[in-house]
C-alpha positions in Angstrom: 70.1 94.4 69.4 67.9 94.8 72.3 69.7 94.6 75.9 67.3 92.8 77.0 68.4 89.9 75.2 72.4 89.7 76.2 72.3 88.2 79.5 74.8 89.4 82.2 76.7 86.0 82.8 77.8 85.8 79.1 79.6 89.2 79.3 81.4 87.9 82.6 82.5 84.9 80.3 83.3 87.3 77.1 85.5 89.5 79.8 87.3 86.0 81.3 88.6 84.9 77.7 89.1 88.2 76.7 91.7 87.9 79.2 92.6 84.3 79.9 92.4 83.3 76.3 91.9 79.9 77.4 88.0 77.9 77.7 89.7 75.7 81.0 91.3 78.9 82.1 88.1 81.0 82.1 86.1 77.1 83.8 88.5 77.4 86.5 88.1 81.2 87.3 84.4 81.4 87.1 84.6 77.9 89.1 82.2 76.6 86.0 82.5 73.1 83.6 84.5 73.4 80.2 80.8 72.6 78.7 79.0 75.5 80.3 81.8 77.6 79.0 81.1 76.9 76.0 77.9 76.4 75.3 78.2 80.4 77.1 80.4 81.1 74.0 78.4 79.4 71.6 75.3 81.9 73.0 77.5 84.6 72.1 78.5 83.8 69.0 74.6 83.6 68.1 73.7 87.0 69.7 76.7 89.0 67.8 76.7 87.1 64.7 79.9 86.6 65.0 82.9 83.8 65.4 84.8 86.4 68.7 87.2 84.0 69.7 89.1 81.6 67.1 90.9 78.5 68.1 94.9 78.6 67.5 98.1 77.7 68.5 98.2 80.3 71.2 94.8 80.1 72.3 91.5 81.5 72.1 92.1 84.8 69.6 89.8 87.7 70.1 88.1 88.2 66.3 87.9 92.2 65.6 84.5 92.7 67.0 85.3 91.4 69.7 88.4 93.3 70.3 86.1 96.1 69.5 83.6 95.3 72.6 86.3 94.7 74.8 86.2 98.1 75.9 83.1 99.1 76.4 82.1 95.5 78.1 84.9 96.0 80.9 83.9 99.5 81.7 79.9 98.3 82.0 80.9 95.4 84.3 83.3 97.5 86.4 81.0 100.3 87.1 78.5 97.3 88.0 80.3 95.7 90.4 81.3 99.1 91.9 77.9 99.8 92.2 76.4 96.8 93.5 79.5 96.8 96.4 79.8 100.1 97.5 77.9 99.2 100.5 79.7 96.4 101.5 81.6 96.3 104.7 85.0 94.9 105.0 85.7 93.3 109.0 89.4 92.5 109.3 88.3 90.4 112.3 86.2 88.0 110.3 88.0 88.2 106.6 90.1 86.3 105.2 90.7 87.8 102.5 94.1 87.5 100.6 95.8 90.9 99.7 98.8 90.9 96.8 101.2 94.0 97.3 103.7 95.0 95.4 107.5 95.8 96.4 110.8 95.0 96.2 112.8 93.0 98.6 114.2 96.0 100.0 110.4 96.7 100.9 109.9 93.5 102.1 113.1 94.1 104.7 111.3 97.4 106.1 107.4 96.6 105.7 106.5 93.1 105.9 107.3 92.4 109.4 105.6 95.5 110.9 102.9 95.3 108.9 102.2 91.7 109.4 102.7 92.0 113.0 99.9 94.3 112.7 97.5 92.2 110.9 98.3 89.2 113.4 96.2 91.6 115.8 93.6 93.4 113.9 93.0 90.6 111.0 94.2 87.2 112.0 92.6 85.9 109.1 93.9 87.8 106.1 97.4 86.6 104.5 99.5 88.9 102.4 101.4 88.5 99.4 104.3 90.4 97.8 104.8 91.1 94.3 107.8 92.1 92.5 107.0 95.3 90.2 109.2 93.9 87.8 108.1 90.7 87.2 104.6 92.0 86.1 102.8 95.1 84.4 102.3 96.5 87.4 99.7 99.0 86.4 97.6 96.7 84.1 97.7 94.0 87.4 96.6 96.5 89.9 94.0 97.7 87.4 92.1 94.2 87.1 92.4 94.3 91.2 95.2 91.7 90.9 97.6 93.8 93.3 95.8 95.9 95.7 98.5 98.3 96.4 102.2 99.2 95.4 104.3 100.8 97.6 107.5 102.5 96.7 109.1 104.8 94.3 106.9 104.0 91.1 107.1 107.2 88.8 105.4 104.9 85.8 101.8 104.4 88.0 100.7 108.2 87.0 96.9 109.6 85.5 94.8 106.0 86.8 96.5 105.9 90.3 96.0 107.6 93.8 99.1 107.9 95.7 100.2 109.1 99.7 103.7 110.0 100.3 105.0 107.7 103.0 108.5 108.8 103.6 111.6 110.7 102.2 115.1 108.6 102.9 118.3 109.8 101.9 121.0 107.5 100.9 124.3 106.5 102.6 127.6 104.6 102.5 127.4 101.5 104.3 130.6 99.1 105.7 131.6 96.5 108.3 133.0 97.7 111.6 137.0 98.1 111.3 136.8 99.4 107.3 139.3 102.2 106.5 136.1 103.5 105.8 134.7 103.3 109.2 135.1 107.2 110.3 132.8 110.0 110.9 133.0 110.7 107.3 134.1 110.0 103.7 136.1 112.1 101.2 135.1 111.3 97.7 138.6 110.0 96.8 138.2 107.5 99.4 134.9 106.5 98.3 136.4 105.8 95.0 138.9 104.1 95.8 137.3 101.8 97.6 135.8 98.2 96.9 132.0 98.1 95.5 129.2 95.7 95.7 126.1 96.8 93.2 122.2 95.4 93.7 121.4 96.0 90.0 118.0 96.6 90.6 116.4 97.2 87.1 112.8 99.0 87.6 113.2 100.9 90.8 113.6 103.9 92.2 117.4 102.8 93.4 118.5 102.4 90.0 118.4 106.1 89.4 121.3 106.4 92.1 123.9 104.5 89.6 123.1 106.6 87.1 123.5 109.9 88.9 127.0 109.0 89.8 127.8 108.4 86.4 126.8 111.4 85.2 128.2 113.2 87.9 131.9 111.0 86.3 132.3 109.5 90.2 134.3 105.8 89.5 133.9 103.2 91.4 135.9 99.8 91.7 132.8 97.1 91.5 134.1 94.1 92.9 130.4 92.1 93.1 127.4 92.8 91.3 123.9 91.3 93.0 120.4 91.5 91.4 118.9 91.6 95.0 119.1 93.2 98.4 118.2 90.1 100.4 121.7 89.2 100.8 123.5 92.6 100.8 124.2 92.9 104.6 126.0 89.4 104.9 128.1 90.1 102.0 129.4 93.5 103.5 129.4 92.1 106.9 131.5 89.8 106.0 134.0 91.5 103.3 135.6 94.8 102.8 133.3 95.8 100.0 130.8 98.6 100.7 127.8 99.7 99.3 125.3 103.0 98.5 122.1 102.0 100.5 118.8 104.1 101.8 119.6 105.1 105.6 116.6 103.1 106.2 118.0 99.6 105.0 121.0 100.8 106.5 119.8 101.1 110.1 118.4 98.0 110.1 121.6 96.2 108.7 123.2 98.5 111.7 120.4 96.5 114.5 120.9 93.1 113.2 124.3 92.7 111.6 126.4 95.4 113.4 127.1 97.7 110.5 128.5 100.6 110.0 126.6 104.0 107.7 127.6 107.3 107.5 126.2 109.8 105.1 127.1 109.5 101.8 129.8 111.9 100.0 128.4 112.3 96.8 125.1 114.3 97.2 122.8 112.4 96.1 118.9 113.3 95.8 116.4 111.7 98.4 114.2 108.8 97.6 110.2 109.6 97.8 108.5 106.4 99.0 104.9 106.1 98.4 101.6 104.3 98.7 99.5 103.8 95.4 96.6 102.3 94.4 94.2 102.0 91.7 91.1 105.0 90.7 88.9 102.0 90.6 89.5 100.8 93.7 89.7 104.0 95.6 86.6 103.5 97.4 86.7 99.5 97.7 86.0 98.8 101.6 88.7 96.1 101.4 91.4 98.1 99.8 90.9 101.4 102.1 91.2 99.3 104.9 95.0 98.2 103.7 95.7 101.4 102.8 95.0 102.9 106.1 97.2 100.2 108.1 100.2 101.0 105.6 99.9 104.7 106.4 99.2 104.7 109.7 102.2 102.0 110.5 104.9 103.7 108.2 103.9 107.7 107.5 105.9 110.2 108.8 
């Protein structure tokens, strides 16, 4: 097969339902009709001699060969379009581009209103949304240029993925003013005895902390289980239950809800938070940009 003879276009379709599975699915993202599609597909199918996607209950299956090109077709197009937008220059002051990063709700409590506060002055036309790390492969999203940038402790994103430390933030013991807890410090015993609320967040870095303190046999009486931050410093406001937090949620529960924090009396490791992207995007005009106003804003 000469090369001569594939035309570019039909790759871009063979990569879209590679991926979407779906002929409307791959219309709507190339902004094309059903028809074009597949007449595209029916091209295809003449040039590789061969059926590459088969019609089921689950959509469009990739045939063998086509698996087999899958591969190689991705890398080609990728190092294309890196190519062919190197050059480009991203203006914040004229884009408005959408950005998708991803972060938990804790995040969301210590970036998002910094960093859009930021934006509303240096890119009043670009919008941001947040992810949940947990609700998606992370790494394969960020790798198609789905999510731009991750930030927080992600020890899964490893060999494809440039990362910048941010910060290092201990963890504390936080409680309403007036608990029995509210002294300069807290035994262990007390600790214990005390009444817990939980975030049970599955797939971060916080999680760890729970399973430190078992191993290290510390009990504690858990009153509440939550599967979220975004409530955490009402509940403890408002009850005697306490709860193992990073000193940075902490301080800000302190500003707006009149907590109480004091360091925590089982020594527990500090969290690293960092900034990661993805190799293929490392020199993307668009994405350094980002990347600069998160480190800039929040590095210490």
């Amino acid at each position: 097969m000469e090369l001569h003879n594939v035309d570019l276009n039909l790759l871009v379709v063979f990569e879209h339902l590679l991926r979407l599975r779906t002929v409307s699915g791959t219309a709507k993202a190339l902004e094309l009709s059903q028809p074009a599609v597949s007449n595209a597909l029916a091209r295809l199918r003449r040039i590789f001699d061969d059926d590459l996607f088969v019609r089921s209950a689950k959509g469009m299956l990739p045939t063998p060969l086509a698996l087999e090109l899958a591969e190689p077709v991705s890398y080609a197009l990728d190092a294309l379009h890196t190519a062919l937008n190197r050059k480009v220059d991203f203006d914040p002051a004229r884009s408005e581009r959408d950005f998708h990063i991803a972060m938990t709700d804790i995040g969301e409590v210590h970036f998002i209103p910094k960093l859009m506060g930021a934006l509303r002055e240096l890119a009043p036309g670009v919008s941001v949304a947040t992810v949940r790390n947990t609700a998606v492969n992370l790494a394969e999203e960020m790798s198609q240029g789905k999510i731009d940038l991750a930030v927080g402790h992600q020890p899964e994103l490893t060999s494809e993925f440039f990362q910048r430390r941010l910060f290092r933030q201990r963890y504390v013991c936080m409680f309403r003013p007036g608990h029995a807890l509210d002294k300069r410090t807290v035994r262990l015993r007390d600790f214990e005895d005390a009444e817990h609320v939980l975030v049970t967040a599955a797939g971060t870095g916080h999680a760890r902390v729970d399973e430190i303190l078992a191993k290290r046999g510390v009990q504690r009486r858990i009153r509440l289980r939550v599967p979220h931050f975004v409530a955490l410093a009402d509940i403890v406001a408002s009850t005697d239950l306490i709860a193992t937090v990073t000193e940075k949620f902490a301080e800000r529960s302190a500003r707006y809800f009149g907590l109480k924090y004091v360091k925590h009396p089982v020594d527990l490791p500090d969290i690293q938070i960092n900034l990661f992207w993805h190799a293929r995007y490392h020199r993307d005009p668009a994405n350094q940009w980002l990347r600069t106003q998160v480190f800039d804003l929040f590095s210490e």
